[in-house]
N, C-alpha and C positions, 0 to 999 in steps of 0.2 A: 593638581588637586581636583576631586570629584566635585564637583558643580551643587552637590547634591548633598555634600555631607554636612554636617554641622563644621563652623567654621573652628579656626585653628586655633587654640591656645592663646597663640600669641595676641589675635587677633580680639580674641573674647575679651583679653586684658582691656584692651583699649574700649569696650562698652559703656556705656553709661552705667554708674549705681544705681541698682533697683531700688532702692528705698530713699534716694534724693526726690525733693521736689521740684530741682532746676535738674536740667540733662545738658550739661556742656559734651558738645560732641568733640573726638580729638580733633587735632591739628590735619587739615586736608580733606577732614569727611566733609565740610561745608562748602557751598557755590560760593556762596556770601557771607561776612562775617554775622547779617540780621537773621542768620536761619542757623548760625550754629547751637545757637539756646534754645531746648524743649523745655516749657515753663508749664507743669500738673498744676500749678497753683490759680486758672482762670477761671474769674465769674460764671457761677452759677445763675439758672433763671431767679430762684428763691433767694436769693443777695448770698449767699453762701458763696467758699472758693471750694474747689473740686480736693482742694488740700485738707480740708474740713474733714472731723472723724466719722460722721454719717456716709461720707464718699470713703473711705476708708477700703468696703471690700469691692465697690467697682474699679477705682485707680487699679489697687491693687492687679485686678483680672485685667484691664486695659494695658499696664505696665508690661506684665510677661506677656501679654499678644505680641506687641510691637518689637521686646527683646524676641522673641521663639522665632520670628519672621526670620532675622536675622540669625542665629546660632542651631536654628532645626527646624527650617521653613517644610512644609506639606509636601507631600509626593507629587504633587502635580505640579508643582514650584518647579521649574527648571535649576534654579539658583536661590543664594539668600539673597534676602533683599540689601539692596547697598546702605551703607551711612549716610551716603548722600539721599538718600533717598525716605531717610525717617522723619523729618520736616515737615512733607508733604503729606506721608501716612498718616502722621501724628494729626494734622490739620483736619483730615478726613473726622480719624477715629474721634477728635472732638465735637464734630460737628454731630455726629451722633448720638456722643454721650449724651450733649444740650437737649437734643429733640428728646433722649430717653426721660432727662429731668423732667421736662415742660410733661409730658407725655402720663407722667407718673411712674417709667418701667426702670424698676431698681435693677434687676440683673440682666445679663445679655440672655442669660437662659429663659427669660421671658418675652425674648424675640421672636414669636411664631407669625402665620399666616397673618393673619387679623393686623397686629402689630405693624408687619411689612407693611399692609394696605395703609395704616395709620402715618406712618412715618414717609412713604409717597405723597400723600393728600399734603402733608407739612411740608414739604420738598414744590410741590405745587403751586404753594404759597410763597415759595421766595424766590426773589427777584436776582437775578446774574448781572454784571459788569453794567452790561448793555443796557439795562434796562427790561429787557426781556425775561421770559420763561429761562430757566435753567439747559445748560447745553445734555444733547444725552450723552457726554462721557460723563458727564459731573455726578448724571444719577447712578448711570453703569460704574461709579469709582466707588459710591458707597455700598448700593447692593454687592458689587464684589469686594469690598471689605470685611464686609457679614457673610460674606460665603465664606473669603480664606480665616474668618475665626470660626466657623463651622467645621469648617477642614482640621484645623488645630484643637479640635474640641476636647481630643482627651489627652493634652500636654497644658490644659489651663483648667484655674479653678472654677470659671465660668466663662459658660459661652450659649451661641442660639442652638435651638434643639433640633433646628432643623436648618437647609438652607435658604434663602429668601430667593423668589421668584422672580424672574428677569423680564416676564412679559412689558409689562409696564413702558422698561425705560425705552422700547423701542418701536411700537405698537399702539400707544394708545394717541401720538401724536400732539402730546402736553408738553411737549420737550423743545427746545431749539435744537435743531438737526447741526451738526457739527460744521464746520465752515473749514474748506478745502486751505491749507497753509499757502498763503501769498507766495509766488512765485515773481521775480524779476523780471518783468516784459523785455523783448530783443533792443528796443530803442533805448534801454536804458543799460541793460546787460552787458552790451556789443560796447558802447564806449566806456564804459568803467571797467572792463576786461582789459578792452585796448589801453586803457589810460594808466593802468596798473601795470602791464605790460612793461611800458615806457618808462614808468618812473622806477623799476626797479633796477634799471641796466645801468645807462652814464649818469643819469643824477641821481640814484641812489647812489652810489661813487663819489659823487662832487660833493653830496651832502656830509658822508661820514668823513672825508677827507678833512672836511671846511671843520668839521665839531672836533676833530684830533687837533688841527691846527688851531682853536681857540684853545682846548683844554691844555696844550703844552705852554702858551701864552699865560694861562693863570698858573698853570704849577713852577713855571719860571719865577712868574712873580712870587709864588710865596716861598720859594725855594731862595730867593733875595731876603727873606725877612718881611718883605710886604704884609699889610693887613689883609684878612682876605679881601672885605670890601676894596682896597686900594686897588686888591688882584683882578678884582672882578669888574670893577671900571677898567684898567687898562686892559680887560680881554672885550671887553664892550664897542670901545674904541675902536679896536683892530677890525672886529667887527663889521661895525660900522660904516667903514672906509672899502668893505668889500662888498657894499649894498648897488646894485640889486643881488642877492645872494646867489639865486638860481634864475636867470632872467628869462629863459623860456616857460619855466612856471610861474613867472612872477604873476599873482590875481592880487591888486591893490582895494579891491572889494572886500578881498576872504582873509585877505595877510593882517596878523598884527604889526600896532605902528614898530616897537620897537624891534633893533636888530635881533636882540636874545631872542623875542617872543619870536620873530620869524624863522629860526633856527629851529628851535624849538618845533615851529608850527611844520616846518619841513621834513623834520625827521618822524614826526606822526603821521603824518601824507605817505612816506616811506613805507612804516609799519604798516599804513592801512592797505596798500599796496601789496604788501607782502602777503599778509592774512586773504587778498582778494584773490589773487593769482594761488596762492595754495588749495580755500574753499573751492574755485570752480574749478581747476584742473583734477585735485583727486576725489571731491566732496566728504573728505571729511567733515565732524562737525566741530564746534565752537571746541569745548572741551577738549575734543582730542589734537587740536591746533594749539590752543595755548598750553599746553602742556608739553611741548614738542623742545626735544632740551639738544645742546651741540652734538654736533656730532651723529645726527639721524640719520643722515644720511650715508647709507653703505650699497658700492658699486659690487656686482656680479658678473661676473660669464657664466652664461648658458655652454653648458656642454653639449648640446644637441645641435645649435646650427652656428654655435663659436659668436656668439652677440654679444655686448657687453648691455648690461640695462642697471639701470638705479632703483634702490629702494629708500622708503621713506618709513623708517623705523619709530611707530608710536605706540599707544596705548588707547583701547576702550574704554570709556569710563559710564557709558550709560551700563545702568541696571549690573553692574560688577561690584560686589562690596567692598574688594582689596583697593585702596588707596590711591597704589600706582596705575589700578586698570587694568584691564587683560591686552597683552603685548600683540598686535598687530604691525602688519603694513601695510604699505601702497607703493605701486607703481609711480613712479619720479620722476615727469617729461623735464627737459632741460631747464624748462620754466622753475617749474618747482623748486630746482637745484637751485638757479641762482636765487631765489627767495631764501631760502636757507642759509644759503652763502652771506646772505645782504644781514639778515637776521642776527646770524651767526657774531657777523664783525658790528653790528649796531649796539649788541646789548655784551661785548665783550667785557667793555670798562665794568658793570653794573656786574655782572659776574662775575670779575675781578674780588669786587666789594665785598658780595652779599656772598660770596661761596656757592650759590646756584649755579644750576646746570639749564636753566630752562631759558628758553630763546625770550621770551616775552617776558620782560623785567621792565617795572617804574620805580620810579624815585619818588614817595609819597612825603607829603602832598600836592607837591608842585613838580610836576615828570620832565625837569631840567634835561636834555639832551649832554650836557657838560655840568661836570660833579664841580660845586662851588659850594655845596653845603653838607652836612651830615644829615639830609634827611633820610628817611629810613629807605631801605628796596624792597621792595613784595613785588610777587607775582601780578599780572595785570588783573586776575580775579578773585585777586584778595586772599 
């Protein structure tokens, strides 16, 4: 599909209703279930809500911006903009509207020069996380907001007349200068690399082995008729009598007291292991790690010099609107493989369950390593 075109049919289906004042986004387009709800219905400066009939023809023109992004983004747009990614917009484009209220400026079409200055000087005035002046992408995210509904100007009932000027957000030195993303120091890098290493080889092994061997101890029991509770104390027991679990990891500091919880707290150490050793060897990111389903893994021969090499079969998901992500790979050093491998057989039972395919499965709310309850499966991000 062209990168570029408006999206597909099928795709359109699943948008929000234009004329809703809540936007449930579908199932997947959300990080988090708190960011699946677009809510037009938020306080106004004047006590008003933006749902109110006076707001009627800006929502309105604000509404088709945010869908147009999506379904027949600007020529300059490489792509539409994702689902995942309307939350964020959405958060921007109100931050504007608010200042447009305070301001007095009922239409976007009466965003010019002057205005720009105006709503800078407003921006000047409020305060960031930190306490500080505003970062300069935060200013650069709204100025280019009001560019790309410039860009879109004659697919909307209203928009600015011109585009707003960028000097500001990076020149006049009113801004907090953007702060370089924290990076890992070697003294700390070098042994959670090695420690993850470690844990993914014999005791990740000894781990999954140990949680088969409790989980057939309770399916035996209930397979007697047992209560589950009954089941679940006589797997507790059995347990218990194999403490210390993994005695080269054993931390009496970090461990919980009981057997389950330390079971439990093992096979999380595992995962976290797994996800560490996959981030630094290929650097994928968060997103495209947890989304990594069985079976990613597909071996090759090179027909040029007869090599055999591994690939690690995923998906993009920054800035891509389709759901699944745009399909990638990576090169898969041995490491990698057996994370995968570990991964694979850790969330097999949970996949068994829930019908998934994806390696990174919990049991909410409580992420039992051994199924003792019908609590639900979801994905680790929800």
């Amino acid at each position: 599909m062209d990168a570029t075109a408006p999206a597909p049919s099928g795709l359109r289906d699943r948008l929000p209703d234009h004329e809703a004042d809540i936007w449930h986004l579908p199932a997947g387009a959300a990080r988090r279930p708190s960011t699946a709800v677009i809510d037009w219905g938020f306080a106004m400066p004047d006590g008003s809500r933006f749902t109110s009939r006076e707001w009627s023809p800006l929502r309105h023109a604000a509404k088709r911006f945010l869908l147009s992004l999506h379904e027949d983004p600007p020529g300059s747009q490489r792509r539409p903009l994702s689902l995942r990614s309307f939350p964020g917009v959405f958060r921007t484009l109100r931050s504007i509207i608010l200042w447009m209220a305070a301001d007095g400026t009922r239409r976007f079409a009466d965003i010019d020069e002057p205005a720009i200055d105006r709503f800078l000087a407003a921006l000047e005035g409020r305060r960031g996380n930190a306490g500080g002046p505003l970062a300069v992408a935060t200013v650069q995210n709204h100025l280019g907001l009001l560019r790309m509904m410039y860009l879109q100007r004659a697919k909307l009932p209203d928009a600015p007349a011109c585009p707003p000027h960028r000097k500001p957000a990076r020149e006049t030195g009113l801004w907090a200068q953007s702060v370089p993303l924290p990076y890992t120091p070697d003294p700390v890098a070098v042994p959670l690399i090695s420690g993850a290493l470690q844990l993914i080889g014999e005791p990740a092994d000894k781990v999954i082995a140990l949680r088969d061997e409790m989980q057939l101890i309770f399916d035996d029991a209930r397979a007697e008729g047992k209560a589950r509770m009954t089941a679940r104390i006589r797997m507790m027991d059995a347990l218990k009598a194999r403490r210390p679990l993994l005695p080269e990891w054993d931390r009496p500091e970090m461990m919980p007291k009981g057997a389950l919880g330390q079971l439990n707290f093992l096979a999380d150490r595992v995962t976290d292991a797994c996800f560490v050793v996959i981030a630094y060897l290929i650097g994928a990111r968060v997103s495209e790690i947890l989304t990594l389903e069985v079976g990613c893994i597909a071996h090759e021969r090179g027909e040029a010099m007869n090599m055999a090499h591994a690939w690690l079969n995923g998906s993009i998901h920054k800035a891509f609107p389709h759901d699944a992500g745009k399909p990638h790979r990576w090169i898969a050093p041995e490491a990698v493989q057996r994370a995968v491998d570990v991964m694979e057989r850790l969330s097999a039972p949970l996949r068994a369950i829930s019908g998934q395919n994806l390696l990174w499965l919990v049991q909410s709310p409580a992420n039992n390593v051994t199924r003792t309850s019908d609590a639900p499966i979801r994905s680790i991000t929800g």
